[in-house]
N, C-alpha and C positions, 0 to 999 in steps of 0.2 A: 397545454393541450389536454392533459387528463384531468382538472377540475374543468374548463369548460365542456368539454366534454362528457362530465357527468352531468354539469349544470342539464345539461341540453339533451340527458334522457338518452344516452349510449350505454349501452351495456357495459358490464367488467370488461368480458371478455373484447370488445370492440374498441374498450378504450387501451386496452392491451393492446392489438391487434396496431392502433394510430399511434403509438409512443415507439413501438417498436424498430419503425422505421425512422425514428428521428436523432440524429445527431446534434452536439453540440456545435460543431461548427456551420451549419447549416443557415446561420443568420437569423436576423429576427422577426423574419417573415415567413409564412407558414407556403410551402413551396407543393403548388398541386399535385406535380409529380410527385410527391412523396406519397401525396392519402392513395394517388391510383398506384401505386409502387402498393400499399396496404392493402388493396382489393377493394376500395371506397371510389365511387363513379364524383369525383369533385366537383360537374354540376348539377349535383341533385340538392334540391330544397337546404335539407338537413344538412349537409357538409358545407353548403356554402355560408349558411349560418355559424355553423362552428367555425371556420375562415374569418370572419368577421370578428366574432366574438373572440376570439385566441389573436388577433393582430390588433386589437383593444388594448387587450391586455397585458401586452408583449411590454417589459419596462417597469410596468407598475411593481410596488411590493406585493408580495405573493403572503407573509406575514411576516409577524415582528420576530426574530428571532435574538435568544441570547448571548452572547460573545460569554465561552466557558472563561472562569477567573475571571473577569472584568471589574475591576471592583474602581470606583469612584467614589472622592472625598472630598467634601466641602465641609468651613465653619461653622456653617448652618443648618438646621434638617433639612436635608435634599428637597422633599417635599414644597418647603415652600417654594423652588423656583424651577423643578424638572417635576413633570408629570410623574410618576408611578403607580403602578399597577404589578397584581399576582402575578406569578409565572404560575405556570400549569403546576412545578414541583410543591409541595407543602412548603410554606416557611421561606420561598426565596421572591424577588420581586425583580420587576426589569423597570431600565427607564427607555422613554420614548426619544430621547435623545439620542442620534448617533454620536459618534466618536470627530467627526467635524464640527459638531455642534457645541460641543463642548470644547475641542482646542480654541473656537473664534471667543468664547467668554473666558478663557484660560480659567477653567476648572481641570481640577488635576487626575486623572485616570489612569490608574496602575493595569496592567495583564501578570495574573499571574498562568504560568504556562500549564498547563496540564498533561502528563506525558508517562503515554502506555511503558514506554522503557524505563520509566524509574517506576513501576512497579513491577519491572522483569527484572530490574538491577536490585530493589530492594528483597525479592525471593530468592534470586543466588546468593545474595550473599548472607542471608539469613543461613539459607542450608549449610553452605560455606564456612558460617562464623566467622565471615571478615567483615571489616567496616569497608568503606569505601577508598580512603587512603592508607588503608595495609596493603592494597594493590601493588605489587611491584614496577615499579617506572620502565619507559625505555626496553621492552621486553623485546629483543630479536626476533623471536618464534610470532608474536603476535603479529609485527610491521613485514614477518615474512607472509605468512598469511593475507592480510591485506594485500601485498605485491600481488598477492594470483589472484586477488577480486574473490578468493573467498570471504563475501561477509554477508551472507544469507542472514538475515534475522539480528545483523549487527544495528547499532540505532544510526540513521543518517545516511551511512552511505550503502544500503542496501538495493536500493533502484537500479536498476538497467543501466541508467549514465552513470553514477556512480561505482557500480561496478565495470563500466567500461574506462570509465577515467583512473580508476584504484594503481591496476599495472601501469598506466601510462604515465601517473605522477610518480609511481611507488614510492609513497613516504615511506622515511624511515625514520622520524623522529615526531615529538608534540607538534610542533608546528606546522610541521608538513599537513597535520590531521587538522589542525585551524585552516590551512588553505582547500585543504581535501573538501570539508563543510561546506565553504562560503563560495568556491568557484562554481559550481554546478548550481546556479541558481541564473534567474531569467537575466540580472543586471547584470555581470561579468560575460553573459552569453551573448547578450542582444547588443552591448559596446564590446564586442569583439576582443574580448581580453584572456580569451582560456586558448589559444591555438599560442599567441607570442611568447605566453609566461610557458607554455612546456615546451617552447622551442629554444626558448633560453634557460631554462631549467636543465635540459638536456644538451647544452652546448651548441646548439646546431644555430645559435641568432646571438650577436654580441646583446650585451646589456647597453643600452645608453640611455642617458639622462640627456633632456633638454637643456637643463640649467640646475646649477646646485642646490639651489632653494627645492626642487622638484625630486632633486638625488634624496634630499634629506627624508624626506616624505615618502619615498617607494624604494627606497632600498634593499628595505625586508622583502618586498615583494619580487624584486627584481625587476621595478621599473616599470610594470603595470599596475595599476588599480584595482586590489581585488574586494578593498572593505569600503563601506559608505562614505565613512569617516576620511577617507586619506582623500577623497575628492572638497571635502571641504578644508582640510589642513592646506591642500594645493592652493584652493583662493586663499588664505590667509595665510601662506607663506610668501608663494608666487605671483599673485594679483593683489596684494594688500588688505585684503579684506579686515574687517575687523572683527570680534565677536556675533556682535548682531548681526552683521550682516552673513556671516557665515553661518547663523543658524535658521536667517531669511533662506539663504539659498537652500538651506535641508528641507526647509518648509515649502520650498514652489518645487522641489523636486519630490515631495509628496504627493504636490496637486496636480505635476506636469499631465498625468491621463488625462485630468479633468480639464486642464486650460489649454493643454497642447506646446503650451513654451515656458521657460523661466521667469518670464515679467521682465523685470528692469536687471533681475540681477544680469541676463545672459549679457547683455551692452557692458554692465559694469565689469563683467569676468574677462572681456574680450579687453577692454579696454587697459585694463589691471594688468594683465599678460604684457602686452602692447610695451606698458610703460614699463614693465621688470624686462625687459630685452626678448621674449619669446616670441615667435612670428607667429602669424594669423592660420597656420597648419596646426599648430598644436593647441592651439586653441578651438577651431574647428573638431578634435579629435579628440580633445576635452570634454566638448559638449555633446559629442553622441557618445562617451560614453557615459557623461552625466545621464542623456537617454536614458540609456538601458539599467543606469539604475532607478529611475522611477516605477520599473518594472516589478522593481522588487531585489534588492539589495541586501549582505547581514554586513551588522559591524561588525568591527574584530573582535568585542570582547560577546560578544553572542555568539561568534564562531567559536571562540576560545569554549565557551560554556558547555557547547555541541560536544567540542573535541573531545574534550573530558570524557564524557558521556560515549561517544566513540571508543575510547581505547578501553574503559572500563569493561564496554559488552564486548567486546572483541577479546579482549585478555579470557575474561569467560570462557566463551565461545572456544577461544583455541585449547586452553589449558582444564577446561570442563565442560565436554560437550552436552554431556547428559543434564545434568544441573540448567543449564544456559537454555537446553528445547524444552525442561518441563516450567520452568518459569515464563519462556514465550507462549508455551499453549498454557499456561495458568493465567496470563494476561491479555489475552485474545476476549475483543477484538485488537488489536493494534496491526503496525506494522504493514508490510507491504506483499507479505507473503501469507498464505491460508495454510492452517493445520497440514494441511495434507505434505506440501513442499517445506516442513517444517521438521517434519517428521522423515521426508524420504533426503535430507540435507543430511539429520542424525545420524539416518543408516548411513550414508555414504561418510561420515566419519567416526564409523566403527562403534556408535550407539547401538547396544542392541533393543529395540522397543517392543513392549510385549501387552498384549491386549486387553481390552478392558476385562477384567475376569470379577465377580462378584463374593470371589475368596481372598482376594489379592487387593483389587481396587481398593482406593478411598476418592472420596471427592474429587479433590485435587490432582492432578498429574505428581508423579514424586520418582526421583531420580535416587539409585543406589549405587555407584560405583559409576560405572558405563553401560549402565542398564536405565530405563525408563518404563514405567510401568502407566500408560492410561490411566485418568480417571474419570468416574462416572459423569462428573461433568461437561464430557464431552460428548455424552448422549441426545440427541436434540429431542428438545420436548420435555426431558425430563426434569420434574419439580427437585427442587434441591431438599424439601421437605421428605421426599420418599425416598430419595438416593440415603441421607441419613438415617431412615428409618431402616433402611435395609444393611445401613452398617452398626448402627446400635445393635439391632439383632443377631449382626453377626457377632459380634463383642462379648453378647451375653450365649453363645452359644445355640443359637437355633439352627433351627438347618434349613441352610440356603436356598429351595425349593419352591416355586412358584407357589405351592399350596400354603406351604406355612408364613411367606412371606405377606398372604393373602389376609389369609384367618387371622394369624397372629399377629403379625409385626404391622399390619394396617396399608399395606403398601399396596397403593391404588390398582384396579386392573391393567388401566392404560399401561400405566409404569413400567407396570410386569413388561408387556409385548414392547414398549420403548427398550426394555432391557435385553430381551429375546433377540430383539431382530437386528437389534448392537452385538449379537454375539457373547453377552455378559454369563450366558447360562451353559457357552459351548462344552466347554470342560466338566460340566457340574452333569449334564445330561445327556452326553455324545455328540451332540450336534446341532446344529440352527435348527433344524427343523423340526427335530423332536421337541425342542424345548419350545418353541413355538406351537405345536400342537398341545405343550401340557400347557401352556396361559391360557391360548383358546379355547379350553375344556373345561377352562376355572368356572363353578358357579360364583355368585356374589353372595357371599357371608350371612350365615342365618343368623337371628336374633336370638336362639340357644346357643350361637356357639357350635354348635357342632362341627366336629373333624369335616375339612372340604374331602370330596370322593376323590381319590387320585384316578387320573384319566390313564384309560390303557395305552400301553407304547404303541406308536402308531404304523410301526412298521415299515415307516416312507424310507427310502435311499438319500443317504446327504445330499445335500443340495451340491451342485458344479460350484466349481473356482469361481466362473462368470456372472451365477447365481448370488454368492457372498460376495463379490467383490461389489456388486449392484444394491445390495443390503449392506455391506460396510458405508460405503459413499450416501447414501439414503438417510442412515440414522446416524453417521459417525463424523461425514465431509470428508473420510481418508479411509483407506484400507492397506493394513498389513500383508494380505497376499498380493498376487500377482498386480499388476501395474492395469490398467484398464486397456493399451498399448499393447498389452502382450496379446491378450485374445486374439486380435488384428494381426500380429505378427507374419505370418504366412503368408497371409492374404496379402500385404501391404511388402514383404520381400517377391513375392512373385510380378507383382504392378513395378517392378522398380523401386522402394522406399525403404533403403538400411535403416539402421536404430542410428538416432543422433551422435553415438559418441561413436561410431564408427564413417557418419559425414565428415564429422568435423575432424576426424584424422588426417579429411587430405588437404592437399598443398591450395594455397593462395588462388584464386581466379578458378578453381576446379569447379567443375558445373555439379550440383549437389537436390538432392531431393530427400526432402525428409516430410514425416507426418509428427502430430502431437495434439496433446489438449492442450486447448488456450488458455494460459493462464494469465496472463495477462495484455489491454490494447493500451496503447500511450497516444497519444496526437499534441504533443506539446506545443505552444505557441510562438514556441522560437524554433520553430521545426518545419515552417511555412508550408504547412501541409502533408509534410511527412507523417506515416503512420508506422509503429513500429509495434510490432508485437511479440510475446515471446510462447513456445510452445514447449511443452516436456514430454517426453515417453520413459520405457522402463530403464533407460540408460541413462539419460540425463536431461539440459535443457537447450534451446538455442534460440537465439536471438535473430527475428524475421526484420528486413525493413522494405515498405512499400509506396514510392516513390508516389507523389500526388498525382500524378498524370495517371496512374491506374487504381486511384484507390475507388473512383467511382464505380466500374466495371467490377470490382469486388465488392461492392458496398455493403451486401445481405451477408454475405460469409466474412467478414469484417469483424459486421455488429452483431453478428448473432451467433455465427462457427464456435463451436463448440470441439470441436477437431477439426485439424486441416491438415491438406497433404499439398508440399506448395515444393517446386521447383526451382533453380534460378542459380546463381552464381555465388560461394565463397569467398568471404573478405576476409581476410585475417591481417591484426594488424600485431603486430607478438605473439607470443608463446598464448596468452590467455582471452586474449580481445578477438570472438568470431562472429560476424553478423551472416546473415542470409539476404543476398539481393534478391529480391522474390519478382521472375517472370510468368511465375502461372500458380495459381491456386486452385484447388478441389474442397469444398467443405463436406466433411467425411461424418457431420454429428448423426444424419442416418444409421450410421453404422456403430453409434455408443449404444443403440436401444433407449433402456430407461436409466442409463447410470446417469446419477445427478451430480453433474459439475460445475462450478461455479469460475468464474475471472474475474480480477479487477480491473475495470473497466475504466478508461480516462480519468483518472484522479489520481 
């Protein structure tokens, strides 16, 4: 929509205005109501062209993009039989080949995985001075943790279902954390395999095996299928298959999206069964959830790989919180959660975090005890060339001072006011806004040299709580004082709207109203239209869900709410598992002003 759209001579702002309205699941046809939903009259000349043009090109590749790691290996120089070409980066190349293209000639293609958490694992344990298996095994304190779905910022199982599933499986050993990984994915969900395995996890469903051959193969699991791999051990246990043909089968359960069926294996699997003594039910029940692993399935030993990676940042996380938040925001972007809920996770266990200061900072976030201290580079905007400029300086003794930062130490004007309006100067010069009036006063550097004129104190009054917390979020994405929430507070207790950790005190079916920023929307596709979202204030978070039958009626405060004050009934399913059934919404983002907040939004 917004390349044809540009094509076709719509402004930023209008092409803004037409993306706005548009969702993912919307289909692949551009739906009129939506542009008049935009304030766009969809039989005029111009829209209907763009309609045209955007249902063209609905399907087509939009460009060639890279697959990170993807490395491909042939005898011979690639060249002579796969295209290549530059990538935009210096020094790397793409081929035009995809990744079917290359399985049908059986050239070999490795991924290597690239992952923000091993460079949050590799900073703690730098700090730490441990290696990775000095870690202690089996730690009670950690797999206690996990039980309450605290794993904010843990790698894997940090999401919404993940932290709903955490209490409900509550591992308490490695493996549990291999099954923790691999269940919450599309193909355990979409063949119906994560309600049986925690009914029989938790006693409430005997375990039974169809036949021994099928015992041997799901044992560990308890009888369900939670890895790729145990659906093909199954045919070559229990159906006879042989190797090839059981790695044919992993092969049309690749392509099942694209074909819609197994080919010849599904007749051969059914018939296989047949002939080992198992009836035409489990065979049936086999093949949906073959399904649902073409969806998207992990083996066990990439779960196992996960796991690792799991208990290592959770051990972290529990036994060094401070350590554990300045390596996440030193490795942002990752993750599934923003600096800000990153930061207010800390405080809430007993981190104390302290603010970018330009006597104190260095670049990097850096953690001392149970303290965290900001760093510059969480200033948006700011050159990392001038962030160091202004710590050399300080190094060698200058003083800290817009002016001399200016003259002397070379550090850009911009920078300065990037640094100001972050708050970098509070302590140095009383307040935001003094120090903001001494940058804005700066002149730009003579070619003598001469001492800059220091500007007179300007006399203004500190700026309000609401004022910094609107300039923390602005130039920081977080703020250490009050919550955005709070300002609201009054207002939002007298309309009926406690603080969430006072909703979510009461009992099961209790009717509950709560407000928040959105931090983040989900619409998964095993979720058949459900939307969930979740919202936080100055107390804590809760988790919203919005039943498809009403998600249209909300659609703009959905895709756009920025705060919402929503209504509707309490589910609680244990001590830590709370959703909100949402019967009425209000989207409250009028009432942030200009504070700039950000959500993750369906991905």
């Amino acid at each position: 929509m917004r390349d044809a759209a540009r094509a076709l001579g719509f402004s930023t702002d209008e092409q803004d205005q037409l993306t706005r309205q548009l969702a993912w699941w919307d289909g692949r046809r551009v739906l009129p109501e939506r542009l008049q939903a935009a304030g766009f009259d969809p039989e005029s000349p111009a829209v209907q062209r763009l309609i045209i043009v955007v249902n063209a090109l609905v399907g087509l590749p939009r460009h060639l993009s890279q697959h990170v790691g993807g490395m491909v290996l042939m005898e011979d120089p690639l060249p002579r039989l796969i295209p290549v070409e530059p990538a935009r980066m210096l020094q790397r190349t793409v081929l035009q080949w995809d990744k079917n293209d290359l399985d049908l000639l059986g050239i070999l293609k490795v991924d290597l995985l690239a992952l923000g958490m091993l460079s949050a694992l590799a900073r703690s344990l730098q700090d730490l001075g441990l290696e990775l298996a000095a870690i202690p095994a089996e730690d009670p304190a950690v797999y206690a943790m996990l039980q309450r779905g605290e794993s904010l910022g843990v790698f894997q199982v940090e999401s919404r279902a993940q932290m709903s599933m955490l209490p409900r499986l509550r591992p308490r050993c490695f493996y549990d954390l291999v099954i923790e990984v691999a269940i919450i994915r599309p193909g355990p969900i979409q063949g119906g395999m994560v309600h049986p395995y925690l009914r029989r996890r938790n006693g409430e469903e005997a375990v039974v095996y169809p036949g021994p051959e099928v015992q041997k193969v799901l044992e560990r699991t308890l009888g369900v299928p939670i890895f790729q791999e145990q659906v093909m051990q199954i045919a070559m246990e229990a159906a006879g298959f042989d190797g090839d043909a059981a790695d044919g089968l992993r092969r049309a359960m690749a392509a099942w999206r694209r074909k819609g069926d197994l080919g010849p294996y599904e007749q051969q699997l059914r018939a296989g069964l047949a002939a080992h003594g198992y009836d035409a039910g489990f065979a049936e029940q086999l093949c949906e959830q073959i399904r649902g692993f073409a969806e998207y399935g992990f083996p066990e030993s990439h779960a196992a790989s996960f796991a690792l990676l799991v208990y290592a940042s959770a051990w972290i996380k529990c036994h060094h919180p401070a350590v554990f938040t300045a390596a996440l925001l030193n490795s942002q972007p990752m993750g599934f959660y923003a600096p800000a809920q990153i930061v207010q996770e800390a405080q809430r266990q007993g981190v104390q975090v302290l603010p970018v200061d330009l006597r104190y900072s260095h670049w990097e976030t850096r953690a001392r005890g149970r303290r965290v201290r900001l760093g510059l580079h969480l200033v948006k905007g700011l050159p990392r060339e001038d962030g160091e400029r202004c710590l050399t300086w300080r190094e060698s003794g200058g003083a800290l001072l817009p002016a001399s930062l200016l003259q002397d130490a070379g550090v850009g004007r911009g920078s300065l006011e990037k640094l100001a309006r972050a708050g970098a100067f509070d302590n140095l010069l009383g307040s935001r806004r003094e120090a903001l009036w001494q940058v804005l006063s700066l002149q730009k550097p003579t070619a003598l040299g001469l001492p800059p004129k220091a500007a007179r104190p300007s006399g203004l009054p500190p700026a309000s709580a609401a004022s910094l917390c609107r300039e923390d979020y602005q130039q920081l994405g977080l703020s250490l004082g009050p919550h955005p929430l709070a300002f609201l507070r009054d207002r939002l207790r007298q309309a009926g709207y406690p603080s969430i950790a006072e909703t979510l005190r009461k009992p099961s079916g209790a009717w509950a109203a709560v407000a928040g920023l959105v931090t983040h929307r989900q619409r998964p596709g095993t979720a058949h239209g459900t939307v969930f979202l979740t919202i936080e204030d100055e107390s804590g978070r809760a988790n919203l869900i919005i039943w498809p039958q009403r998600v249209e009626s909300w659609r703009q405060a959905i895709l756009q709410g920025r705060a919402l004050a929503v209504q509707g009934r309490l589910e609680k399913t244990g001590p830590y598992v709370h959703n909100i059934i949402v019967e009425n919404l209000q989207d409250l983002s009028p009432q942030l002003a200009k504070i700039s907040t950000h959500s993750r939004d369906f991905c």
